[in-house]
LOTIDO-479097 format. One record per residue: x, y, z of N, C-alpha, C, O in turn. Coordinates in steps of 0.001 Angstrom, whole numbers, plus 500000, padded with zeros to 6 digits. Example, Ala and Ser with C-alpha at 12.3 -4.5 7.8 and 13.67 -1.06 7.14 Angstrom:
# LOTIDO-479097
REC       nX       nY       nZ      caX      caY      caZ       cX       cY       cZ       oX       oY       oZ
REC   513190   494310   507800   512300   495500   507800   513200   496700   507800   514236   496681   508465
REC   512850   497750   507080   513670   498940   507140   512900   500030   507870   513409   501138   508039
# end
This chain:
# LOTIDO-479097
REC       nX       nY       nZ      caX      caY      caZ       cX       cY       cZ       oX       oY       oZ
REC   469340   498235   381838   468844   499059   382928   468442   498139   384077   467591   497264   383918
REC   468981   498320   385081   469063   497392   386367   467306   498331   387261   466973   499513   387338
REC   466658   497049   387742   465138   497664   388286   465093   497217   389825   464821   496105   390279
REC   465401   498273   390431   464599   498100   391628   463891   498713   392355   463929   499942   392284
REC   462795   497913   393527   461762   498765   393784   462202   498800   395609   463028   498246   396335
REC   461165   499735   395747   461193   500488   397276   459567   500282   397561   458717   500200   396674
REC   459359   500227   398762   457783   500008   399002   457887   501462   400172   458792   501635   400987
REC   456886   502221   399983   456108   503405   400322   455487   503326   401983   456047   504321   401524
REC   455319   503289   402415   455255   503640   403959   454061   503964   404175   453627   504134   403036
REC   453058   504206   405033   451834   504830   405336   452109   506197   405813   451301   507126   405813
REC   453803   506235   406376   454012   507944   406164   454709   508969   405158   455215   510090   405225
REC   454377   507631   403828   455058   508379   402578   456625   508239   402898   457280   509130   402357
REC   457363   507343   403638   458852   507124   403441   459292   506298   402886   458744   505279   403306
REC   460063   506032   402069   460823   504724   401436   462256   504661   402395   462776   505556   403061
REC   462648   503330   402202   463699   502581   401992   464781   502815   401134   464467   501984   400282
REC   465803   503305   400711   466499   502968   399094   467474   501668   399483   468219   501548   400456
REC   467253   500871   398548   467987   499856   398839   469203   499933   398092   469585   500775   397279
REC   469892   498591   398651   471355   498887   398815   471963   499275   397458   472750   500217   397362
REC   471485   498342   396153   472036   498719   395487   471993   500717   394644   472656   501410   393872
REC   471035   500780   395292   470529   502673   394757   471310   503711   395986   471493   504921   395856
REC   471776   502699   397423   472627   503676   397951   473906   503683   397399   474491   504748   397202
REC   474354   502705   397154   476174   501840   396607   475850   503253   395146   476300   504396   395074
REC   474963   502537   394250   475121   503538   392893   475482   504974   393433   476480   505544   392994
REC   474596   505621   394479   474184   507351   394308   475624   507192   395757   475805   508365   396081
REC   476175   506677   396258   477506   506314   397058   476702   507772   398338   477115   508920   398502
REC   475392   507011   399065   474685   508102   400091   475088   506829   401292   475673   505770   401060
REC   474451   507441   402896   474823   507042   403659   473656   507328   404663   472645   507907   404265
REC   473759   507020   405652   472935   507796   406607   473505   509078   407193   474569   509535   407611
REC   472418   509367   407030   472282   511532   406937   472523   512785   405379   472275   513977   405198
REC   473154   511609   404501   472707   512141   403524   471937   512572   403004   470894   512564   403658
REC   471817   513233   401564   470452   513941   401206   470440   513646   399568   471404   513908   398848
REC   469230   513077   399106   468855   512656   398094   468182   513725   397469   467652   514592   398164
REC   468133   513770   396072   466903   515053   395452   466162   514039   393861   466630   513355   392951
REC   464912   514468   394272   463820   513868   393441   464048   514916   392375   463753   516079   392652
REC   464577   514606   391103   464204   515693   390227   463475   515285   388852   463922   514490   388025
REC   462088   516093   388766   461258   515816   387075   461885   516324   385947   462105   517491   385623
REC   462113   515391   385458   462436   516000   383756   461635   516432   382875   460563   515838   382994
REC   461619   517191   382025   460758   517731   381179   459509   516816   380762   458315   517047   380573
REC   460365   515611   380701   459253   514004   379652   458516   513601   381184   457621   512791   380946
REC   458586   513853   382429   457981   513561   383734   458616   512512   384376   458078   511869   385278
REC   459880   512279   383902   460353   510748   384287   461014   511504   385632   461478   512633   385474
REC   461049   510938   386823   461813   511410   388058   463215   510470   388092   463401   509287   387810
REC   464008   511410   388512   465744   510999   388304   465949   511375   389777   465491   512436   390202
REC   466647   510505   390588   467128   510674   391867   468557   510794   392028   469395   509897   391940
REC   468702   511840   392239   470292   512039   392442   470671   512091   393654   469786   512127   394508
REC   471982   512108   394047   472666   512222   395843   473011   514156   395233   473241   514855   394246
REC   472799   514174   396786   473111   516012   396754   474314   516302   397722   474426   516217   398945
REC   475199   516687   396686   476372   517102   397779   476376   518162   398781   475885   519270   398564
REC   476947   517811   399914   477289   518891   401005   477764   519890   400944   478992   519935   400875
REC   477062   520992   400943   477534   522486   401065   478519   522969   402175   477938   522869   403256
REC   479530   523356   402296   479989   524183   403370   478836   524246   404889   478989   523762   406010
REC   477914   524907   404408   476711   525298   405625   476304   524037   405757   476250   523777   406959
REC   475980   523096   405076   475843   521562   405669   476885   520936   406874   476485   520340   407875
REC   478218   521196   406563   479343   520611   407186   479790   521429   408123   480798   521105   408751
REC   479047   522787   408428   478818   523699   409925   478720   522947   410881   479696   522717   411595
REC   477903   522577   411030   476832   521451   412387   477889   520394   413059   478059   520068   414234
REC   478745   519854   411441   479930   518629   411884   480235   518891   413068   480127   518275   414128
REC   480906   520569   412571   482452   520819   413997   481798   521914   415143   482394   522652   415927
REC   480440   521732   414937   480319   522566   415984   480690   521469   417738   480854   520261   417909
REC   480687   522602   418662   481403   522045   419444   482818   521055   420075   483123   520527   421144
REC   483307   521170   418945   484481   520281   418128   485621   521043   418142   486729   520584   418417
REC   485263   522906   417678   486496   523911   417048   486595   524815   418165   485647   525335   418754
REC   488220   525005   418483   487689   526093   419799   487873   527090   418941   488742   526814   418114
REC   487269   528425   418777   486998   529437   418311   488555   530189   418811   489130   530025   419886
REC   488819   530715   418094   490391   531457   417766   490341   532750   418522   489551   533421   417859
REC   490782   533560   419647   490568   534698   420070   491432   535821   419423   492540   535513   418985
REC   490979   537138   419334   491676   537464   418833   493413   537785   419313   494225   537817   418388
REC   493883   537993   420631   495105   537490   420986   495779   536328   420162   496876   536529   419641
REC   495096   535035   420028   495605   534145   419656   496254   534731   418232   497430   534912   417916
REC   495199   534919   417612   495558   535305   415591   496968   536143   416129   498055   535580   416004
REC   496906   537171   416582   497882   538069   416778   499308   537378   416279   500096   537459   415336
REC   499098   536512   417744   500184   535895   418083   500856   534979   417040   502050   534880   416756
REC   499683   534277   416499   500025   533385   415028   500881   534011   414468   502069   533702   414373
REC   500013   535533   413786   500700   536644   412953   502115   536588   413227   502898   536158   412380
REC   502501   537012   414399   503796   537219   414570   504612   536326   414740   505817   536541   414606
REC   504129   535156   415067   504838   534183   415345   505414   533744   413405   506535   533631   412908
REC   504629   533669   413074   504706   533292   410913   505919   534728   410616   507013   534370   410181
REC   505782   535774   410770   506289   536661   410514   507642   536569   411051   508497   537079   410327
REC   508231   535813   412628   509490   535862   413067   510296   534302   412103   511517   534153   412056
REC   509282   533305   411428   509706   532449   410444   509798   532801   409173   509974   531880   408376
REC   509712   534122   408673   509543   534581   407131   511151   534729   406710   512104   535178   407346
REC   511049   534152   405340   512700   534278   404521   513148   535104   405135   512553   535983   405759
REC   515111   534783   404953   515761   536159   405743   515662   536869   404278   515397   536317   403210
REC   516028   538644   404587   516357   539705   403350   517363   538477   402260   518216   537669   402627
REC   516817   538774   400804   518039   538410   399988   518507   539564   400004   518009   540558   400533
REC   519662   539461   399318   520951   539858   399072   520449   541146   397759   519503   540926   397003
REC   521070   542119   397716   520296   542736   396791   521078   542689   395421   522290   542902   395462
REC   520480   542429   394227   520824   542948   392708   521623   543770   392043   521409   544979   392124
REC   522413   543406   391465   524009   544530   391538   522785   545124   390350   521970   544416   389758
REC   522896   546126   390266   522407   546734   389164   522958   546265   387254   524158   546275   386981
REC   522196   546004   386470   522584   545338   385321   522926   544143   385312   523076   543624   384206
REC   523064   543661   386036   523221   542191   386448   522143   540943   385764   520917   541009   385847
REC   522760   540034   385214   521995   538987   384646   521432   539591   383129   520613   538797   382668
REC   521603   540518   382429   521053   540968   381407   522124   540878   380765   522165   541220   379583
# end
């Protein structure tokens, strides 16, 4: 078991040093979670990004789709869709 320590802040913040960011693979802006185990021992895990976390990324980033636009998608996908096959002689392949 590899030991290292963090020193406490006068505003209650730590440090995690490098080797506890490399292990939990966090970064800056990540999010860490303190969790107690039954026996009281605290286990620090990295907390993955939710969808609603990764909102904020693209804001201002995505131009918002109007609805004209979708339309147009629509139809535009729809004038690229397979041509008709050919139809099934009846009894065929059986």
């Amino acid at each position: 078991m590899t030991r290292v320590e963090a020193k406490v802040t006068s505003k209650g913040q730590i440090t995690l040093p490098v080797e506890v960011r490399t292990r939990l693979n966090v970064g800056p802006g990540d999010k860490v979670v303190f969790v107690e185990g039954s026996d009281g021992r605290i286990v620090v895990r990295s907390r993955a990004g939710t969808l609603a976390d990764m909102r904020g990324m693209v804001r201002d980033k995505v131009k918002i789709p109007k609805g004209g636009d979708i339309d147009r998608w629509i139809d535009e996908a729809r004038s690229r869709a397979l041509p008709d096959r050919p139809k099934r002689r009846k009894g065929a392949g059986r």
